[in-house]
KEGULUM-229871 format. One record per residue (C-alpha): x, y, z; residue in three letters. Coordinates in steps of 0.001 Angstrom, whole numbers, plus 500000, padded with zeros to 6 digits. Layout:
// residues N
{r {X,Y,Z},'Ala'} ...
//
This chain:
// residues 520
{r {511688,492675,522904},'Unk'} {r {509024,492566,525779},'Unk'} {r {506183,495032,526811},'Unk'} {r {505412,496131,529984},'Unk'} {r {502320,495940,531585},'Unk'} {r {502100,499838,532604},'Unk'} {r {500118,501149,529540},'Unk'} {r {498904,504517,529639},'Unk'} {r {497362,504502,526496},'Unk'} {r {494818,502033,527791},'Unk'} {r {494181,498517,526400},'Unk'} {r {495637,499668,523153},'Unk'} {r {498873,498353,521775},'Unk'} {r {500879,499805,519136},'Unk'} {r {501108,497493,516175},'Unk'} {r {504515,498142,514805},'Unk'} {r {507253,496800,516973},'Unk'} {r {509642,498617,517774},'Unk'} {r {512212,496778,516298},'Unk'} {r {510696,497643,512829},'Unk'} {r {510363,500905,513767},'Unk'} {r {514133,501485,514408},'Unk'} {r {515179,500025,511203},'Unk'} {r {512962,502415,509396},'Unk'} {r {511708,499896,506803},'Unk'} {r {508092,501167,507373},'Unk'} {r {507632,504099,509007},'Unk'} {r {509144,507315,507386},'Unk'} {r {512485,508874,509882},'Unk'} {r {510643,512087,509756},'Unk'} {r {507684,510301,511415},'Unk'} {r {510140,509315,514528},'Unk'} {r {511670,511811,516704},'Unk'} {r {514170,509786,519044},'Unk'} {r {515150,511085,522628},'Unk'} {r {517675,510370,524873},'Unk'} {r {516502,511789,527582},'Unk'} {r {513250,512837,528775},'Unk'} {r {512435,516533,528110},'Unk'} {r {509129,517747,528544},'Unk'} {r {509041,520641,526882},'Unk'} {r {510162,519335,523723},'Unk'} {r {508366,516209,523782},'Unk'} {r {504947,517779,524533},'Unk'} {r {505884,520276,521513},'Unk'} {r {506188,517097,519554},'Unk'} {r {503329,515408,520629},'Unk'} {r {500636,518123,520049},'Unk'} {r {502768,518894,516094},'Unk'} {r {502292,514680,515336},'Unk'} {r {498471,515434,516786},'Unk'} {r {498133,518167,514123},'Unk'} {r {499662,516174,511402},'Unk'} {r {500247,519274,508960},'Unk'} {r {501652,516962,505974},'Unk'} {r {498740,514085,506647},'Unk'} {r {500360,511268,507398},'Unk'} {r {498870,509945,510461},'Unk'} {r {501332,511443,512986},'Unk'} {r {504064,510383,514149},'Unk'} {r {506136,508567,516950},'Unk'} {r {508588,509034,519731},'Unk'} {r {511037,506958,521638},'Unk'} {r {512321,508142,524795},'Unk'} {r {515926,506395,525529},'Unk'} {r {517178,505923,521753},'Unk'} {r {519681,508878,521004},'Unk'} {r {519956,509709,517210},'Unk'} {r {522279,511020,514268},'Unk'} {r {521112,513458,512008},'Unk'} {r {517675,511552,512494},'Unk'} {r {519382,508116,512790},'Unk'} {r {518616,506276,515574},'Unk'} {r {521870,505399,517290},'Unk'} {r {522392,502200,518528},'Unk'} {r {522350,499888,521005},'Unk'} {r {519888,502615,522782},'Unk'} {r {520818,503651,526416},'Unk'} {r {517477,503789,527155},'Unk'} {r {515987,504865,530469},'Unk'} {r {517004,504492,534109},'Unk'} {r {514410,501281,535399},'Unk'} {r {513223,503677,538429},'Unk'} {r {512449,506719,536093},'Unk'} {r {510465,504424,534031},'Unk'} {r {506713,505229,536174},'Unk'} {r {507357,508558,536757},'Unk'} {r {508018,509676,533390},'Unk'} {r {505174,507906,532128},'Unk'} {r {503597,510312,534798},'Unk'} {r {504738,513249,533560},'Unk'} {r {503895,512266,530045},'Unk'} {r {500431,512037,531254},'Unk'} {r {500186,515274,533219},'Unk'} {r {502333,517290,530217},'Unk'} {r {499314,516448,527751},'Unk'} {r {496864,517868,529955},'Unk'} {r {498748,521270,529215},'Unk'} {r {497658,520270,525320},'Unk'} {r {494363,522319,523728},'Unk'} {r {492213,520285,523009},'Unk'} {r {493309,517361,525453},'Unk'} {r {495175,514687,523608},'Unk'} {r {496742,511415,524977},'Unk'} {r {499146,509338,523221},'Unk'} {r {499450,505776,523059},'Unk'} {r {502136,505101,525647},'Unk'} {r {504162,501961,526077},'Unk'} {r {507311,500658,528112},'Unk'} {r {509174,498198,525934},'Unk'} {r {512597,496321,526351},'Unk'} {r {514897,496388,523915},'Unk'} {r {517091,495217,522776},'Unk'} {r {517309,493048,525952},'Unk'} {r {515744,492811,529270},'Unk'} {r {518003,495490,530923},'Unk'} {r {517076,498511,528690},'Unk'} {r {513846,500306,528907},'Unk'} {r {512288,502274,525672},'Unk'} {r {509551,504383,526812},'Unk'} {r {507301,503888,523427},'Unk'} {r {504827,506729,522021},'Unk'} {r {502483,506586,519475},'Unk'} {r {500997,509943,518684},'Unk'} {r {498404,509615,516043},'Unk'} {r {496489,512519,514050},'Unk'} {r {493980,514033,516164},'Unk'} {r {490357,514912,514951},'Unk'} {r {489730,517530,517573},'Unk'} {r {492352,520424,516520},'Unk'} {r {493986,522405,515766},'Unk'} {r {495966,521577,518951},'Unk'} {r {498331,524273,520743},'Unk'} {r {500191,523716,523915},'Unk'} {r {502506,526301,526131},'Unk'} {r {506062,527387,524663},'Unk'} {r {507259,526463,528407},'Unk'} {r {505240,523720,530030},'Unk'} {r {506851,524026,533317},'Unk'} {r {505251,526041,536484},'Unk'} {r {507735,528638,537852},'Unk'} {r {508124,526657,540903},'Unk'} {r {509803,523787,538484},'Unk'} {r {512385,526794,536567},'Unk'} {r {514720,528907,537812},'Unk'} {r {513819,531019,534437},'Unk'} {r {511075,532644,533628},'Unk'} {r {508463,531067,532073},'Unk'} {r {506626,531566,528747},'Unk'} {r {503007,529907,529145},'Unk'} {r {501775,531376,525664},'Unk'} {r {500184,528735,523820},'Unk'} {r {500967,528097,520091},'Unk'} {r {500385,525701,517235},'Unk'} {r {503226,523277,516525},'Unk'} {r {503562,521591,513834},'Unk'} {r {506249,519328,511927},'Unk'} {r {506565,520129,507878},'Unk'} {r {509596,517813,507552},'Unk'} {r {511276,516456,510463},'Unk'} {r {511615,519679,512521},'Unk'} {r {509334,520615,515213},'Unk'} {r {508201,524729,514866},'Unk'} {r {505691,526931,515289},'Unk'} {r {503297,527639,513413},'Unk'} {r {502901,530877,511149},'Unk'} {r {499835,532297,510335},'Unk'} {r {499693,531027,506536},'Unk'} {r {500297,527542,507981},'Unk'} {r {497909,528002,510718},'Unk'} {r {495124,529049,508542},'Unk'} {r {496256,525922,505961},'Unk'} {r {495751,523735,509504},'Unk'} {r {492636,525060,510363},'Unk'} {r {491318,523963,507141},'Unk'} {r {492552,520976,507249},'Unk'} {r {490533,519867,510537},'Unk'} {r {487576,521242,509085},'Unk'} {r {487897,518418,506051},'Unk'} {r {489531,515101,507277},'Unk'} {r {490449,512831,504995},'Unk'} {r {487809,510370,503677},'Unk'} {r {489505,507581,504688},'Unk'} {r {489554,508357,508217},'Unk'} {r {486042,509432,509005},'Unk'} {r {483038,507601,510934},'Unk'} {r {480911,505792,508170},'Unk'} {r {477370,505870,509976},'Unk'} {r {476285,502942,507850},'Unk'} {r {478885,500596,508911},'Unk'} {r {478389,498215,511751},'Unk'} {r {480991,495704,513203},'Unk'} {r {478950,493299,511554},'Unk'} {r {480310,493776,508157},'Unk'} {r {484128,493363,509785},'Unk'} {r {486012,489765,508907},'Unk'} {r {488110,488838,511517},'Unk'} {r {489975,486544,509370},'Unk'} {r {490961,489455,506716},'Unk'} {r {492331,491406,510203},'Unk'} {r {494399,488271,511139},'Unk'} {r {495890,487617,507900},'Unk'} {r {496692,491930,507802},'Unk'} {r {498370,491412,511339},'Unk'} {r {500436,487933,510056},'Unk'} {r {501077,489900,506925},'Unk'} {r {502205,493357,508809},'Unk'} {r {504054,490955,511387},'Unk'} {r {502309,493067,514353},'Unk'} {r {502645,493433,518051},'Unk'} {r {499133,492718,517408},'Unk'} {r {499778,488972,516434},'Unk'} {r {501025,488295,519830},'Unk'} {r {497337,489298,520960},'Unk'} {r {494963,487383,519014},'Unk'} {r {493910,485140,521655},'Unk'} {r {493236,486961,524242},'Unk'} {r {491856,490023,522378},'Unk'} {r {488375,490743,520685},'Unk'} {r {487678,491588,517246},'Unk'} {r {486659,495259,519241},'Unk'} {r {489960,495533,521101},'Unk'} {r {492078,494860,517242},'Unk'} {r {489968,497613,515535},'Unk'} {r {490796,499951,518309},'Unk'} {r {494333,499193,518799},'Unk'} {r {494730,499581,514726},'Unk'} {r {492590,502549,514898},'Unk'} {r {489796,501850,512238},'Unk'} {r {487154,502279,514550},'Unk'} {r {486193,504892,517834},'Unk'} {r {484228,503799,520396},'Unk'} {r {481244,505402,521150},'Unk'} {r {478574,504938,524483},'Unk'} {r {476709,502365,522545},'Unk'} {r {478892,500541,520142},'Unk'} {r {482033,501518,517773},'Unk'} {r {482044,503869,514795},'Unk'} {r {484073,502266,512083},'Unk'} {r {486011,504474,510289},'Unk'} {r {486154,504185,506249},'Unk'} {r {489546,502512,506701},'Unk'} {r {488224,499485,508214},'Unk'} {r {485524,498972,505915},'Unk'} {r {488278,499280,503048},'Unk'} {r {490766,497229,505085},'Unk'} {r {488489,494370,506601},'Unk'} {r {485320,494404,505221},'Unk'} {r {483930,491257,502434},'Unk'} {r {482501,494087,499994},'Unk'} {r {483891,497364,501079},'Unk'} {r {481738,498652,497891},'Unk'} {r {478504,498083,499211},'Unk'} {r {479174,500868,501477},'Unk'} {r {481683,502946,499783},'Unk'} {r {480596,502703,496077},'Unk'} {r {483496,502658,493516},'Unk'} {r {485685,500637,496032},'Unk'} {r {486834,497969,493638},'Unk'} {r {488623,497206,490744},'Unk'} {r {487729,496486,486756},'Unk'} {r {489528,495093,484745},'Unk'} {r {488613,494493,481034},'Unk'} {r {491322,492242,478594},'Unk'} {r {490979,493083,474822},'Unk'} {r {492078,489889,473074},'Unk'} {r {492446,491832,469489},'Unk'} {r {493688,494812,468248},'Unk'} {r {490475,496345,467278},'Unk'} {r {489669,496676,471348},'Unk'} {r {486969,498306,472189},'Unk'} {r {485518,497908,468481},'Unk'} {r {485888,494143,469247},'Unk'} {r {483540,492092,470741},'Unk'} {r {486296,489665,472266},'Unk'} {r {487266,490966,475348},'Unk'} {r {487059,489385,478817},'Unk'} {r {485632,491368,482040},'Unk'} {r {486536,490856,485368},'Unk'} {r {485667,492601,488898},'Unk'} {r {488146,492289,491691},'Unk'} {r {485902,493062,495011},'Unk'} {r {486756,492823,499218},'Unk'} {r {489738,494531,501241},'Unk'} {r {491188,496973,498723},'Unk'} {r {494905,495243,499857},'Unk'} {r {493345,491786,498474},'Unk'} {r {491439,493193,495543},'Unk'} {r {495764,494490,494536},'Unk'} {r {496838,491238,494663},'Unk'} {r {494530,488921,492957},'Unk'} {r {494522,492100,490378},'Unk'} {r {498429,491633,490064},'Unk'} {r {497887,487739,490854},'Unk'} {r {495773,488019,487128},'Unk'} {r {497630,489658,485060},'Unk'} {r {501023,487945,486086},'Unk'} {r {499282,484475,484993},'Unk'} {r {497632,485655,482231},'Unk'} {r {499254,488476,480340},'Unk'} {r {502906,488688,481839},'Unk'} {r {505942,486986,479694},'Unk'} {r {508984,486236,479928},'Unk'} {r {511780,485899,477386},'Unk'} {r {515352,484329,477533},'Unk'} {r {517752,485210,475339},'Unk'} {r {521541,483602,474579},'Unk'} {r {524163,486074,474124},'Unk'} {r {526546,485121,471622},'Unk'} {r {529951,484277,472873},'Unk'} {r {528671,484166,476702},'Unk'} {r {527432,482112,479417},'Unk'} {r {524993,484715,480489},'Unk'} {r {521359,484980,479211},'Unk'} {r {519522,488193,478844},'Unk'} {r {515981,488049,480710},'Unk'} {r {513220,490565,480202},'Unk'} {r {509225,490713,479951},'Unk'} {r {506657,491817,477970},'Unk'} {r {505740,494357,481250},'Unk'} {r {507729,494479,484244},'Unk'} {r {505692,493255,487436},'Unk'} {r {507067,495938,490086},'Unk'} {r {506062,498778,487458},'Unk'} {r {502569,497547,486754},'Unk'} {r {502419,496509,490731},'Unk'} {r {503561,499979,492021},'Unk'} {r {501412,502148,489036},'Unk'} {r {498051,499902,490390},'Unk'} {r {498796,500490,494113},'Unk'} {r {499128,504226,493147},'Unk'} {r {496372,504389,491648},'Unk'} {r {494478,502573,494565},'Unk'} {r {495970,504812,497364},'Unk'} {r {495708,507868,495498},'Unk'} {r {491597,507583,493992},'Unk'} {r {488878,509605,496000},'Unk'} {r {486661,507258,497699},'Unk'} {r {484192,509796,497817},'Unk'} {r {483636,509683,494091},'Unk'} {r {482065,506250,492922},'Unk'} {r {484015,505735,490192},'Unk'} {r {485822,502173,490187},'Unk'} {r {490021,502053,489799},'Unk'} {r {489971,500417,486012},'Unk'} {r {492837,498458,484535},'Unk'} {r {492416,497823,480676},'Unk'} {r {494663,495544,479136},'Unk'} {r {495504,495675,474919},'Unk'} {r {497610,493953,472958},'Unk'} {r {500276,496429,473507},'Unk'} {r {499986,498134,476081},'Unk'} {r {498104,498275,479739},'Unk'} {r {496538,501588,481221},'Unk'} {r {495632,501436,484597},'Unk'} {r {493007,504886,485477},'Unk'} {r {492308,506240,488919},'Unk'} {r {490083,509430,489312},'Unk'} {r {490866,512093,490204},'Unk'} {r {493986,512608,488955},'Unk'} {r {497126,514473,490790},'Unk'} {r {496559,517769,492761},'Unk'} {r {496197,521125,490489},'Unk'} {r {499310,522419,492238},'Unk'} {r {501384,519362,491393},'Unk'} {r {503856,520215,488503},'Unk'} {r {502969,517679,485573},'Unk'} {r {506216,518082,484071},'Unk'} {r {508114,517217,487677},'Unk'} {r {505379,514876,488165},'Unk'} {r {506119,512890,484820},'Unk'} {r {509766,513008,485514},'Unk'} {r {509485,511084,489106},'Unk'} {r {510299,514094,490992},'Unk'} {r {507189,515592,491991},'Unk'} {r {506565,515605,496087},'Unk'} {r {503381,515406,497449},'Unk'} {r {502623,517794,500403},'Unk'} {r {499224,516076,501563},'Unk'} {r {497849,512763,500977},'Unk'} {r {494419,512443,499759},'Unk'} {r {493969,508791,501590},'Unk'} {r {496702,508982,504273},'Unk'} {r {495592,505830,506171},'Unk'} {r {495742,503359,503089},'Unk'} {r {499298,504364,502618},'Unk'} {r {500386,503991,506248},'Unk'} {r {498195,500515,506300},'Unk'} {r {499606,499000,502287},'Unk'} {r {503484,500257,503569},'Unk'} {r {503060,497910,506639},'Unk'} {r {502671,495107,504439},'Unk'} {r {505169,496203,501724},'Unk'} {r {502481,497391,499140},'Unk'} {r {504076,500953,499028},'Unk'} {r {507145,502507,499305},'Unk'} {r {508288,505797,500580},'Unk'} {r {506059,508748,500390},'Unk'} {r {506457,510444,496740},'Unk'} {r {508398,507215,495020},'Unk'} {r {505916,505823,493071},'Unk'} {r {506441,507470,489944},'Unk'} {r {510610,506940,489791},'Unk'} {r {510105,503554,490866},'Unk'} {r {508039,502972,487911},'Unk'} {r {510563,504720,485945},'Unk'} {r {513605,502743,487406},'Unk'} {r {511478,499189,486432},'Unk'} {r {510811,500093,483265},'Unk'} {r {514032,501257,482045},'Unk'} {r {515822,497876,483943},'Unk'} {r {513142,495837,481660},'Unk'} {r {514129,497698,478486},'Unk'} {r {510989,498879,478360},'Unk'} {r {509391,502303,476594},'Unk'} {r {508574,505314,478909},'Unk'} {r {505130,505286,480425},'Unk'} {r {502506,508003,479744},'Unk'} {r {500638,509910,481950},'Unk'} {r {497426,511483,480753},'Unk'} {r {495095,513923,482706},'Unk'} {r {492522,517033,481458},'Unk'} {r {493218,520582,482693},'Unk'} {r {490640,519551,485430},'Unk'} {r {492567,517016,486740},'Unk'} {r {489610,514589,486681},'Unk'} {r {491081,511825,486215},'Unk'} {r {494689,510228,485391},'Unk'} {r {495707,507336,482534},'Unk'} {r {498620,505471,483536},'Unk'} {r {500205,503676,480354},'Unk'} {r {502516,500825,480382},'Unk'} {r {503511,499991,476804},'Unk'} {r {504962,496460,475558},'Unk'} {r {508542,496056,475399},'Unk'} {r {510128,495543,472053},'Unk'} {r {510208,491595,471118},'Unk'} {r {507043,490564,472147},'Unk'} {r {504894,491885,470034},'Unk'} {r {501008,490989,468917},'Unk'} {r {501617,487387,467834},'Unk'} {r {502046,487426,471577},'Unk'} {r {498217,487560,472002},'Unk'} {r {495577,485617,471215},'Unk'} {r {493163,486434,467926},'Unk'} {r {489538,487036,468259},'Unk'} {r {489217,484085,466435},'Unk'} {r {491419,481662,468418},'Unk'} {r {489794,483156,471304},'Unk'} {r {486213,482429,469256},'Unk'} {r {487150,478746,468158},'Unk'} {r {488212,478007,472254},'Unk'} {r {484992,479425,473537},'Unk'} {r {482468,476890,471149},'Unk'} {r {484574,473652,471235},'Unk'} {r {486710,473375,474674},'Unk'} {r {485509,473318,478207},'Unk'} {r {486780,475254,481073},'Unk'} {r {489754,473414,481798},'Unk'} {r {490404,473073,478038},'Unk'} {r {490572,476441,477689},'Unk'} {r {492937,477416,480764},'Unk'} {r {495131,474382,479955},'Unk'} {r {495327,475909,475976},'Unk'} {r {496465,479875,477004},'Unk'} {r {499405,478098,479158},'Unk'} {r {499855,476332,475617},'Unk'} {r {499787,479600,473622},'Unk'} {r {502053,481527,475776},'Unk'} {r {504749,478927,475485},'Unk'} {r {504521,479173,471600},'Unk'} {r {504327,483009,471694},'Unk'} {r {507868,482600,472873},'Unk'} {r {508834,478712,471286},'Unk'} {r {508656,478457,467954},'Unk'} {r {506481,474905,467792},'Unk'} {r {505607,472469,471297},'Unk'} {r {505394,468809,471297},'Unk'} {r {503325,466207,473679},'Unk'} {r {506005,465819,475898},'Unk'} {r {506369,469488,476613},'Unk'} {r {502730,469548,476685},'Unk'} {r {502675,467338,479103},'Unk'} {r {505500,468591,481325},'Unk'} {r {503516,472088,481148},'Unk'} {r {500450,471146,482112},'Unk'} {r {501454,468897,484956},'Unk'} {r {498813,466073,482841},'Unk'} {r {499908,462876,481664},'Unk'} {r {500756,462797,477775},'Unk'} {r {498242,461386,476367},'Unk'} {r {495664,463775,477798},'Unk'} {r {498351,466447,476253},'Unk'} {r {497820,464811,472791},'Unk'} {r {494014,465163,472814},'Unk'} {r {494342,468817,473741},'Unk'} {r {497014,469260,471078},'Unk'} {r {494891,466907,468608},'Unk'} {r {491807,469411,469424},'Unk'} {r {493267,472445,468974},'Unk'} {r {494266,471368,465420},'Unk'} {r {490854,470099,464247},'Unk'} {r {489358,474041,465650},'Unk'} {r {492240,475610,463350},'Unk'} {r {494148,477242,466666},'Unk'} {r {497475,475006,465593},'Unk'} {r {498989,473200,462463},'Unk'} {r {500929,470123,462970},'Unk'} {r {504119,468613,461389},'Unk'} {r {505478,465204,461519},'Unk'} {r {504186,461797,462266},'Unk'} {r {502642,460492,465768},'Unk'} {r {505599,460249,467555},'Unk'} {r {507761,462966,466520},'Unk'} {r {504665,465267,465852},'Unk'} {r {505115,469271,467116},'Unk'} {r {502526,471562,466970},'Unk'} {r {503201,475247,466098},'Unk'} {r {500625,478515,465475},'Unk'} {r {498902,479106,462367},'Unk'} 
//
């Protein structure tokens, strides 16, 4: 796939390729409206109903040349005649003039899926300026035979359909432009300053962007435009919230709350107990996810194997499933207000792991639907972190979070989650519980915890929870498996073994070289 130089929607470029686009692995099918064929009418009716983005998702996009199937993009595309190319950008152009307030699309001229088709490629992001209307007819009466209908009206696109709008939805559209989403407004505090190229890059690499094939010749002002976290302004440019969030070292500093805690309760008395361990995962909110997931899959997740009798298969299963914890904590990150200072919180306990966001889901979101996975959400409260975490595989499709929890836990054996909230909705309590088999002699006692603290350094004590989480599943461990384990060389797995003995963490059976160690 190649892009042509004739770019009406300036320098910019649109990140996703188009091949990603047309397999619909990232961007939603009722996002794309494909045409075979250049029509202005309905293409400007399109444009202006992405512009107003009634169901918040950032707009939309449209290929010209790609003919589709019940929404399906059919393919090889056609595309479009080479010498229509120009002019139809040109009419494009001169269309969205007709569109109240003005609004340009991104516009690009891409081959695909060789060198003899042309894709003319639009990108028609939410506006800030509406509500936008444009003419039911956009052609002059020299251009139809028919007679015209220049009435302007408000489109908009509530599934995948572009209509009018009625007056209920008009006034619900009106409102909306009067409060856009958090996550897309100007932060007046920010500065380009607090922006780390390398955090844009490794989004870009990550994303596997257009955008990539532009880092060289491109400045760090041209990528925030092009990925629209910033505006430019006579002076300098306004970064949105999204690009602090996104790219900043300590989005926090200027968006309090933007972080997550985390707090590990290493006996069952929790909160009563004093031996718990705290930890604060700061920077780009898609960073402070995975070293949040990176933790807890070193330090808390297990795995069990299990011979069937009479068969050459093993069962597998773990203590929590990764994809459910993973998809409940990127919920819970996408869905928070960023308004509200309050900090996404994961608390781990011996059986179980609760992962809070505030607020918690809409008022007019059915708790009962909601708890059953089937609950669709009409507006999103943060509609640029979802667009941004599905580019790089952090989300799924709109209004799957909750069954895809509910599909990991019931392939892991696991219990139900629960899902707590007040009448208020001020918050919500996300609850993944243990699965059956692991157990509390599975975690480590206050006073094993205690004994490691006074008498083992640092390395000590990492090298002794790998230990303890191979006997919360073995029954005793020996120097040689020590050894093999810790990637040491065995007698350095003796002294550790030797050590944890004298503290009272292990008891020991056997002589020196047939010694194994088990839990006391």
């Amino acid at each position: 796939m190649d892009i042509l130089d004739n770019n009406f929607g300036g320098d910019q470029v649109i990140p996703i390729k188009i091949e990603t686009l047309l397999e619909g692995q990232v961007v939603e099918q009722n996002r794309v409206e494909y045409k075979e064929g250049w029509n202005p009418r309905d293409t400007i009716h399109t444009i202006c109903a992405f512009a107003n983005d009634f169901d918040n998702v950032n707009g939309g996009y449209i290929v010209i040349g790609v003919a589709a199937d019940e929404g399906i993009p059919v393919l090889p595309p056609k595309g479009v005649e080479k010498e229509r190319v120009d002019s139809i950008q040109q009419e494009i152009f001169q269309y969205c003039n007709m569109i109240d307030p003005r609004y340009i699309p991104t516009i690009e001229v891409v081959n695909y899926p060789d060198d003899d088709a042309y894709l003319i490629y639009l990108k028609c992001s939410a506006g800030d300026a509406g509500p936008y209307q444009a003419p039911v007819d956009v052609y002059s009466k020299k251009q139809s035979d028919k007679k015209t209908d220049r009435i302007m009206k408000y489109w908009i696109r509530p599934g995948s359909l572009t209509t009018q709008a009625k007056p209920n939805e008009l006034a619900e559209l009106y409102e909306k432009f009067n409060a856009v989403p958090y996550d897309d407004r100007i932060n007046r505090m920010a500065t380009i300053d607090i922006i780390r190229r390398g955090y844009l890059e490794d989004f870009l690499r990550d994303s596997n962007s257009t955008l990539m094939n532009e880092l060289n010749s491109r400045t760090l002002e041209e990528l925030l435009l092009s990925l629209e976290v910033a505006n430019e302004t006579d002076t300098d440019l306004a970064i949105r919230n999204i690009g602090i969030l996104m790219f900043s070292e300590r989005p926090d500093k200027l968006i309090p709350g933007a972080q997550i805690n985390l707090v590990k309760f290493n006996a069952e008395e929790a909160e009563a107990s004093k031996d718990f361990i705290e930890k604060t995962f700061t920077g780009p909110i898609w960073i402070q996810v995975r070293d949040a997931l990176a933790y807890i899959e070193s330090t808390v997740i297990e795995e069990k194997v299990v011979k069937i009798k009479n068969q050459a298969e093993v069962e597998r299963y773990h203590n929590y499933p990764y994809n459910a914890l993973e998809e409940a904590l990127v919920n819970a990150v996408f869905h928070k207000s960023y308004r509200d200072g309050e900090p996404v919180e994961i608390r781990i306990y011996v059986d179980s792991i609760q992962i809070i966001n505030y607020p918690g889901p809409d008022k007019w979101i059915n708790m009962d639907k909601f708890i059953a996975g089937k609950a669709k959400a009409r507006k999103y409260r943060n509609r640029r972190i979802g667009e941004f975490f599905k580019e790089i595989d952090l989300s799924e499709k709109q209004g799957t979070g909750i069954s895809t929890i509910l599909s990991e836990l019931k392939k892991n054996g696991s219990p139900l989650p629960e899902f707590e909230t007040d009448e208020d909705r001020t918050y919500l309590i996300t609850t993944i519980k243990i699965r059956d088999g692991f157990e509390k002699k599975s975690r480590m006692s206050e006073s094993m915890s205690e004994s490691m603290s006074e008498s083992m350094s640092e390395l000590e004590k990492t090298r002794m929870k790998v230990i303890l989480k191979y006997l919360s599943n073995s029954a005793s461990i020996n120097s040689v498996i020590a050894s093999e384990l810790l990637s040491v060389q065995m007698k350095t797995a003796s002294r550790l073994l030797n050590k944890a003995e004298k503290i009272g963490m292990l008891i020991s059976e056997g002589k020196t070289k047939d010694k194994t160690y088990a839990l006391k």
